[in-house]
DOMARPA-112831 format. One line per field, with one value per residue (C-alpha): x, y, z; residue in three letters; residue number from 1. Coordinates in nm, 4 decimals. Example, Ala and Ser with C-alpha at 12.3 -4.5 7.8 and 13.67 -1.06 7.14 Angstrom:
px: [1.2300|1.3670]
py: [-0.4500|-0.1060]
pz: [0.7800|0.7140]
res: [ala|ser]
n: [1|2]
END
This chain:
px: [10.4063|10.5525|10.3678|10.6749|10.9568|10.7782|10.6184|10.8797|11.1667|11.2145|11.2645|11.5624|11.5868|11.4318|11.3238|11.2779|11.0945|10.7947|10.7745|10.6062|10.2684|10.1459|9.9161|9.9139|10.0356|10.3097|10.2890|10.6277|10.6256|10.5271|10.3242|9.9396|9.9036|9.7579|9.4443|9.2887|9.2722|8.9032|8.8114|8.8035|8.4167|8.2547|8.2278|8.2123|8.2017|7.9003|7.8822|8.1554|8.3382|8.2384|8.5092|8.6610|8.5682|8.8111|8.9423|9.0991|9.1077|9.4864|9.6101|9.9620|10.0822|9.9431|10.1973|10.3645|10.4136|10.3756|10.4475|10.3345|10.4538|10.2870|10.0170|9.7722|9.7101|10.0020|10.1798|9.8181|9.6600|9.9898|9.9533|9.5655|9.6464|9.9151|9.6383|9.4043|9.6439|9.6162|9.9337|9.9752|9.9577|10.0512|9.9745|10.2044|10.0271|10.0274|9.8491|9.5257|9.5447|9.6511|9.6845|9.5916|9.3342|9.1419|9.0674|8.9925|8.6454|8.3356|8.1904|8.2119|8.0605|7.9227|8.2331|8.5031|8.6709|8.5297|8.9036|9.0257|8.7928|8.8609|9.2376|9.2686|9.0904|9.2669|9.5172|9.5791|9.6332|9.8992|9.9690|10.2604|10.4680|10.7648|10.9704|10.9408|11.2435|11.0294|10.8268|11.1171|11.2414|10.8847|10.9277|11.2822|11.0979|10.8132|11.0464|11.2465|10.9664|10.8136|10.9255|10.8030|10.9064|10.7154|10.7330|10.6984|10.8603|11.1090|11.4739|11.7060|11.3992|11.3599|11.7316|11.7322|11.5267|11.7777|11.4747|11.6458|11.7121|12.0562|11.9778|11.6612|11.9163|12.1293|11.8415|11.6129|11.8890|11.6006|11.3525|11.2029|11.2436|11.0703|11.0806|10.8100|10.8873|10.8137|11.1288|11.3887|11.6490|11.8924|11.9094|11.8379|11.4442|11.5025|11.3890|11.0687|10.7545|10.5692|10.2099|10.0269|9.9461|10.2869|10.4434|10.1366|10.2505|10.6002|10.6272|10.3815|10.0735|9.8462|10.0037|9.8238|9.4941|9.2204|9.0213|9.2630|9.2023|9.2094|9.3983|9.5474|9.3911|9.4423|9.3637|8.9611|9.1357|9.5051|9.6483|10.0142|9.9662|9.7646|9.9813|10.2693|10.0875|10.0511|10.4259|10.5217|10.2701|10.4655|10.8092|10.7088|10.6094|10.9274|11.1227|10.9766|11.0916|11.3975|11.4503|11.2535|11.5744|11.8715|11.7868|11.8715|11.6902|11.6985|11.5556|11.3177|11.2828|10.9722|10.8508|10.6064|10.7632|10.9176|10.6335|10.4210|10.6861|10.7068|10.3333|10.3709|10.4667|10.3969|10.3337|10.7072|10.8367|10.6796|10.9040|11.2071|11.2446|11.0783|11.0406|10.7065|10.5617|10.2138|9.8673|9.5457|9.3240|8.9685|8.7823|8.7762|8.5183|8.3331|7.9883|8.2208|8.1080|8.2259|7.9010|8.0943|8.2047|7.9425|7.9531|8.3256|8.2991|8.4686|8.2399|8.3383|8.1138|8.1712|8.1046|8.3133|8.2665|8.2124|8.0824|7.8070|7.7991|8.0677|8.1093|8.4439|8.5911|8.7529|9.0575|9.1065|9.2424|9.0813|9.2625|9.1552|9.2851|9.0893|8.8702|8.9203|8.6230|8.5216|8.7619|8.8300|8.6863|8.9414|9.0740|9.0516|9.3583|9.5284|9.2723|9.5487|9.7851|9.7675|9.7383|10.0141|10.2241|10.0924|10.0338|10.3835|10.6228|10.5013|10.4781|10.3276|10.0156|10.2765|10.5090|10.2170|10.0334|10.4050|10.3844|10.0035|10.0777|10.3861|10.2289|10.4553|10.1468|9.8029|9.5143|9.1384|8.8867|8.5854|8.2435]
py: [4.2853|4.0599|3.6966|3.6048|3.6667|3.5186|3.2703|3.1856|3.0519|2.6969|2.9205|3.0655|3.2530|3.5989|3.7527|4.1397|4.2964|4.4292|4.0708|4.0760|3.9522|3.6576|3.8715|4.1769|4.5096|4.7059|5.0424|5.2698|5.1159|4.7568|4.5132|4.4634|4.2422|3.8698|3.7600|3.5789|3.2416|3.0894|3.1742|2.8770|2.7336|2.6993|3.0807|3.3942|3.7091|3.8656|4.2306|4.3895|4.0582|4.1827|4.2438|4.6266|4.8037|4.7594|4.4720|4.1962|3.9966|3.9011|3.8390|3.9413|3.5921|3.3583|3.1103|3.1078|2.8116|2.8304|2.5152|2.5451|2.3520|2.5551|2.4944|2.6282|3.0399|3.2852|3.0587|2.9478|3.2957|3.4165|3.1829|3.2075|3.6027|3.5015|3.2326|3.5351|3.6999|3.3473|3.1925|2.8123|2.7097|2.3273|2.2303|1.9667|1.7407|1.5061|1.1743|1.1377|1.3930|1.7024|2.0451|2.0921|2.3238|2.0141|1.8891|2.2316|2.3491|2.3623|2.4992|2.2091|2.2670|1.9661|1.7822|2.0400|2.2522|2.6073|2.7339|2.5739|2.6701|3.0744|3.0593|2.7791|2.8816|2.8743|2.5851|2.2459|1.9174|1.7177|1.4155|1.3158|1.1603|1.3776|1.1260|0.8685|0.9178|0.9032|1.2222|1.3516|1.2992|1.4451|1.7608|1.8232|1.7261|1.9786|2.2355|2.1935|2.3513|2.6058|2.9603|2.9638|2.7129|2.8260|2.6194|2.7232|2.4063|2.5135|2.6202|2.2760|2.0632|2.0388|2.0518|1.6859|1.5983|1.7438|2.0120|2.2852|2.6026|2.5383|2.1748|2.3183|2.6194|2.3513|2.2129|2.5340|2.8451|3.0400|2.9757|3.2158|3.0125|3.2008|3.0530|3.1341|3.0526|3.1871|3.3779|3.4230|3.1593|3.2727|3.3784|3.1927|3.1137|2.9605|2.6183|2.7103|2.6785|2.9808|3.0234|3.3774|3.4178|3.3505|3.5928|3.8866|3.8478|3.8945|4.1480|4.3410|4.3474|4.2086|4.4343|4.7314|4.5832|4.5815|4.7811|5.0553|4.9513|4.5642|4.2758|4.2619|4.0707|3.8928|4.0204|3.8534|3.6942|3.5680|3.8934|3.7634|3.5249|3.7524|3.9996|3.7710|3.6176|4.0015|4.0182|3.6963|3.7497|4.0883|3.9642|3.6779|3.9533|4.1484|3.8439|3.7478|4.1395|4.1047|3.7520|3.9280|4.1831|3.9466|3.6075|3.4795|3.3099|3.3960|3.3024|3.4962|3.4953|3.6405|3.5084|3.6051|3.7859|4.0314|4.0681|4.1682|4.4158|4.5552|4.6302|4.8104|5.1450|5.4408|5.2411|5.1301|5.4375|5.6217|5.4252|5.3919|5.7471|5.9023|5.6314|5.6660|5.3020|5.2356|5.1674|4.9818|5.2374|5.0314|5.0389|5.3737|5.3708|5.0853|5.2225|5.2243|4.9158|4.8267|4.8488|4.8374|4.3845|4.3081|4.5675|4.5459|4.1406|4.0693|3.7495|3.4616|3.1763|2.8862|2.5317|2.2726|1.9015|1.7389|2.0883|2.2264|2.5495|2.7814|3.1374|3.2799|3.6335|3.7670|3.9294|4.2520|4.4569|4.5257|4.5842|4.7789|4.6050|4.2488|4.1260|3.8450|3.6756|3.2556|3.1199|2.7738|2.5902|2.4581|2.0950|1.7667|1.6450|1.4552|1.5779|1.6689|1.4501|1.1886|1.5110|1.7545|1.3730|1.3568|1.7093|1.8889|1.5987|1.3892|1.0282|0.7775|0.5319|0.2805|0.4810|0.7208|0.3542|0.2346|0.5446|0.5178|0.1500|0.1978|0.4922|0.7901|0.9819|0.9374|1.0383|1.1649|1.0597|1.3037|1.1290]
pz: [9.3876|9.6090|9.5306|9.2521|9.4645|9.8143|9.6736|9.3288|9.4995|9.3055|8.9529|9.1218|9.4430|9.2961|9.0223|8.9856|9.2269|8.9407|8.7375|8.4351|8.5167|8.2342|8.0155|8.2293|8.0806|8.2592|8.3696|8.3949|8.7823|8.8161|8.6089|8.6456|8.9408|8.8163|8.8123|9.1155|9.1681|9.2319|9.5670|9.8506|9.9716|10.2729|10.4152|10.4200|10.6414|10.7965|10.6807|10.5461|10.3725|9.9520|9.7598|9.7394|9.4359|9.1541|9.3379|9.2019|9.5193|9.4454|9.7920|9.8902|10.0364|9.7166|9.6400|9.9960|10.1975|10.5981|10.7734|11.0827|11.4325|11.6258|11.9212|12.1551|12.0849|12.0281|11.7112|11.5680|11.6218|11.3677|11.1183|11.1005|11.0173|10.7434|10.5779|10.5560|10.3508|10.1025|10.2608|10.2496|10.6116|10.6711|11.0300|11.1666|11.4295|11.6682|11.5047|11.7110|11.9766|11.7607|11.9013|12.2646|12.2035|12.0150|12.3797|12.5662|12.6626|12.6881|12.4158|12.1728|11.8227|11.7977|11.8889|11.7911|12.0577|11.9889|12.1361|11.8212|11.5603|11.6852|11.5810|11.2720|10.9935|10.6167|10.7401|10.6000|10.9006|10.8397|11.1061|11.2029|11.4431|11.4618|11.7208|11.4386|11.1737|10.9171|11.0564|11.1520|10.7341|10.6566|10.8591|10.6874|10.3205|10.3766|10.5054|10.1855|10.0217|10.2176|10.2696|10.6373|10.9287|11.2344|11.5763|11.9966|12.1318|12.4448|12.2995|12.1992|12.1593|11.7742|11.7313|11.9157|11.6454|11.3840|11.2764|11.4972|11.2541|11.2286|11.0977|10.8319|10.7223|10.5840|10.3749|10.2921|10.3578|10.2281|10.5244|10.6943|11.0550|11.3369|11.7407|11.9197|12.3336|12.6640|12.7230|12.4376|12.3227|12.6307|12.9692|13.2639|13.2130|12.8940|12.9603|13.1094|12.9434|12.8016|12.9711|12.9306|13.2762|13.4444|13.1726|13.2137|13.5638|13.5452|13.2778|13.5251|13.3489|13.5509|13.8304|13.6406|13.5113|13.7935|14.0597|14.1672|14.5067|14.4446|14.3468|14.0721|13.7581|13.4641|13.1481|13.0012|12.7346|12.6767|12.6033|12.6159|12.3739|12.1294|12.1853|12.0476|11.8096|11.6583|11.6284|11.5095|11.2306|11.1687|11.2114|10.9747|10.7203|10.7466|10.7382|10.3927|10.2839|10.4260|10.2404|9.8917|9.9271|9.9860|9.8883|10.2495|10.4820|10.9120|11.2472|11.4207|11.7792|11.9332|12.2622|12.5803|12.8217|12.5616|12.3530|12.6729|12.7953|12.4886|12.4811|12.8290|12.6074|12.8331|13.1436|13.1314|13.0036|13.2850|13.5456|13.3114|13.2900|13.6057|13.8469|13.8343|13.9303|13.7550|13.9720|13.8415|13.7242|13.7076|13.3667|13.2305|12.9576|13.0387|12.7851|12.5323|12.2745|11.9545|11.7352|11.4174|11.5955|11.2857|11.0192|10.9676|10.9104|11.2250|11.2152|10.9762|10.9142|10.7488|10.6950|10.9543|10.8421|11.1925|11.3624|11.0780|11.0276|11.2675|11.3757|11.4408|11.4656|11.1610|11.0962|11.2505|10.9267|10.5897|10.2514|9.9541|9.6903|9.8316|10.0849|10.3346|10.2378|10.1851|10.4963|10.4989|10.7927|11.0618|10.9473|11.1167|11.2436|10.9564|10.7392|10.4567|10.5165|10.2409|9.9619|10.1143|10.1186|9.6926|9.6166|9.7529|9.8356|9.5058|9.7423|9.5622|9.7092|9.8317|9.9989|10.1951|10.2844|10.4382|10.6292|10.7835|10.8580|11.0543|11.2461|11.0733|10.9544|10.9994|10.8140|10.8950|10.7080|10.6592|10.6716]
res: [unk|unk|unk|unk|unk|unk|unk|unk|unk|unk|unk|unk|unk|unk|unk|unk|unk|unk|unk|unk|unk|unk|unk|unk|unk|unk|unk|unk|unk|unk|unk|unk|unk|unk|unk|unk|unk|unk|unk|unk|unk|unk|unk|unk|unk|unk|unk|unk|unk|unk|unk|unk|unk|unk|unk|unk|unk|unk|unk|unk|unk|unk|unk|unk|unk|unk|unk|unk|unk|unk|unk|unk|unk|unk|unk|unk|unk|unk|unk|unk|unk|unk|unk|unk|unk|unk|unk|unk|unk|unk|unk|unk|unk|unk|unk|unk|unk|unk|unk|unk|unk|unk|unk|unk|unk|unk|unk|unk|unk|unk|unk|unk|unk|unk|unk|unk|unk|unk|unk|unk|unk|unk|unk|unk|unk|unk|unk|unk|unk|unk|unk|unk|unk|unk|unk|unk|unk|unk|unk|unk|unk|unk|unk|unk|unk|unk|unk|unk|unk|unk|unk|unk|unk|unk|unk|unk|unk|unk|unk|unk|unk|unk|unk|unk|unk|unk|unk|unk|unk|unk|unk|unk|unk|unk|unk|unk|unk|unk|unk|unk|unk|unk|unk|unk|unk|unk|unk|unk|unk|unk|unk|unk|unk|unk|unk|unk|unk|unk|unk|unk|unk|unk|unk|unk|unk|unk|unk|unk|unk|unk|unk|unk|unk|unk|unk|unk|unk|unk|unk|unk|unk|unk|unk|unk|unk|unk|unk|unk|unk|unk|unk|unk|unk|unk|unk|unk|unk|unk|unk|unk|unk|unk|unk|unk|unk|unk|unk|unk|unk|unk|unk|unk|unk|unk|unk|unk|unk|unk|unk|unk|unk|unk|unk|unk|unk|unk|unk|unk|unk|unk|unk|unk|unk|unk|unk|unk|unk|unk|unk|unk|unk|unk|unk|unk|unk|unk|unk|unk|unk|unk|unk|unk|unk|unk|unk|unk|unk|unk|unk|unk|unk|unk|unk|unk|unk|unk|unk|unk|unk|unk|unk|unk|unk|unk|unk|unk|unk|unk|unk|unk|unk|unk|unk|unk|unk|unk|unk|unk|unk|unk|unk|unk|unk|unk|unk|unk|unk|unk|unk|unk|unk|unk|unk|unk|unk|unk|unk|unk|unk|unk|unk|unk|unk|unk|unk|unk|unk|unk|unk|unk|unk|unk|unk|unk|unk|unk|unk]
n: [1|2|3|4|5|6|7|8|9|10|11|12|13|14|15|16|17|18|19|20|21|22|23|24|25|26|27|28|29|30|31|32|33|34|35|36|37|38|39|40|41|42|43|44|45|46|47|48|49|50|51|52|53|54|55|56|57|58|59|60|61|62|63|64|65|66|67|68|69|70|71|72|73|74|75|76|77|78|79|80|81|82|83|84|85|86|87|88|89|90|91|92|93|94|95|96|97|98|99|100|101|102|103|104|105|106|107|108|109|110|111|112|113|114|115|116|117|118|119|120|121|122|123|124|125|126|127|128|129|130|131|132|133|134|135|136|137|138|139|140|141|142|143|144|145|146|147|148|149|150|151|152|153|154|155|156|157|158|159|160|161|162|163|164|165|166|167|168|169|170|171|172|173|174|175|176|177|178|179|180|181|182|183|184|185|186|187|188|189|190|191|192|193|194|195|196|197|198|199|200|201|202|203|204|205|206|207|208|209|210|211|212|213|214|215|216|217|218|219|220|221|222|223|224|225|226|227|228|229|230|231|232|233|234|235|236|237|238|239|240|241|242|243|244|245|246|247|248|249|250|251|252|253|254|255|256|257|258|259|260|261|262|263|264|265|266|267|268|269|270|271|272|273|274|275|276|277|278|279|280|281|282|283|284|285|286|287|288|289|290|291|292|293|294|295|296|297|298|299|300|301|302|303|304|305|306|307|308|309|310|311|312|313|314|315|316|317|318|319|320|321|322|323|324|325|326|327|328|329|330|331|332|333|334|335|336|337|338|339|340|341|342|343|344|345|346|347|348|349|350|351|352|353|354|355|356|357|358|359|360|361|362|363|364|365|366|367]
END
């Protein structure tokens, strides 16, 4: 049982890994797990979203904080995974704009992106302007109290803005800090900008998906970013082990072009060790269709305030012991600013109205 130690660091850094659970009996191993907390409104999965039998519906990442500087697919698609597991997510942005994705389509729900309603579910919007030194303050305040400090700006960006890891280490040396870029914190590529195409191109995917006979093709959806996405949200997971076992804190790098290579498996392995150099192979079972898209609750509904009443696909994994069920609807920008600024920092009327009226933070309100 993990939710003490990830989620209990302002009692001390860690208790035992089996705490005593508050009015739970203990067997010879570990403690009854605690009871859930009431479940969220506003959805619910198609299909397969009830809870397990003999589930409690305790999820694994209750009590842990995620804040979350993150934009566009591979960083959001992460931390949309760890808020299914009942993390915390905080998402920092920009005041007005917000993420990028806000702005992309068609399809609009209504007036919300449908891009961004696929990959922000179970998150909180905070907005603020982080060139302002009061964001800037805010950031460092916020990351004072969470155990996760995710962000995909280009390498030496965020440290100009003293929230670099090195600068947050000295404030929270128990965060897990994970970088999500284009091409690694080194090397000579490291100030470019990390876009799933360019890197599917150069790690050679797109050199291997296609017609065998014709060009070669990108990928129907961002694969490089999912892709990443997948193992920031495990790296973030192993870093919160890794933190459970030693009390410490670390930085995580994942970024495109690795992630994407990485995912090559057999394809690279086949020219790494023979020199055998991979050819587009065409669709090989193209009848092949995933009837099970609905029955497995790989649809979440819920309800958006500006949008109505959304669709989005679900979560990929199911658990026994609790069921992804009742997501919370993708938030406004600034929609939680004014009670993350009350609720976790403690900021009092005066202070959070200095802050709106001098442009620090704004804040959404829901009609």
């Amino acid at each position: 049982m993990l939710r003490a130690g990830l989620g209990g660091r302002r009692g001390g850094l860690w208790r035992s890994p089996c705490p005593a659970a508050a009015g739970g009996s203990a067997s010879p191993r570990c403690p009854r797990a605690l009871s859930s907390a009431s479940a969220g409104s506003g959805g619910g999965a198609r299909g397969g979203g009830a809870l397990p039998a003999g589930g409690s519906n305790v999820k694994p990442l209750d009590g842990v904080k995620i804040l979350d500087l993150t934009r566009v697919l591979a960083g959001p698609f992460a931390t949309m995974n760890l808020g299914d597991l009942g993390a915390e997510v905080i998402k920092v942005e920009r005041p007005g704009a917000g993420d990028d994705t806000r702005a992309w389509g068609p399809p609009f729900a209504g007036t919300e992106s449908v891009y961004f309603l696929s990959v922000n579910r179970n998150k909180k919007s905070i907005a603020i302007n982080m060139k302002d030194l009061k964001g800037a303050k805010l950031i460092r305040e916020l990351a004072a109290v969470s155990d996760v400090f995710v962000e995909n700006y280009i390498p030496g960006k965020l440290a100009e803005m003293g929230l670099g890891y090195e600068d947050i280490k000295k404030i929270a040396p128990h965060i897990v800090y994970c970088s999500i870029t284009g091409y690694g914190q080194t090397g000579p590529m490291v100030q470019r900008g990390g876009y799933d195409s360019i890197a599917a191109a150069v790690s050679g995917l797109m050199n291997i998906t296609g017609h065998e006979y014709g060009e070669p093709v990108r990928p129907g959806v961002a694969m490089t970013d999912l892709a990443t996405g997948l193992y920031t949200y495990g790296a973030i997971m192993a870093g919160l082990l890794q933190r459970y076992r030693t009390g410490k804190g670390l930085h995580i790098d994942c970024n495109l072009l690795s992630s994407q290579v990485a995912c090559l498996t057999h394809v690279a392995a086949s020219y790494l060790n023979c020199k055998i150099e991979a050819k587009r192979w065409g669709t090989a079972h193209g009848s092949i269709v995933p009837y099970q898209v609905l029955h497995n609750g790989l649809v979440m509904e819920m309800n958006h305030p500006t949008a109505g009443r959304i669709a989005v696909p679900g979560p990929g994994v199911r658990y026994s012991e609790f069921a992804i069920s009742h997501p919370k609807p993708p938030p406004l920008v600034g929609q939680h600013t004014m009670e993350i600024l009350k609720g976790l920092l403690g900021y009092q009327d005066d202070a959070i109205e200095e802050l709106l009226r001098t442009g620090a933070v704004a804040q959404h309100e829901v009609r």
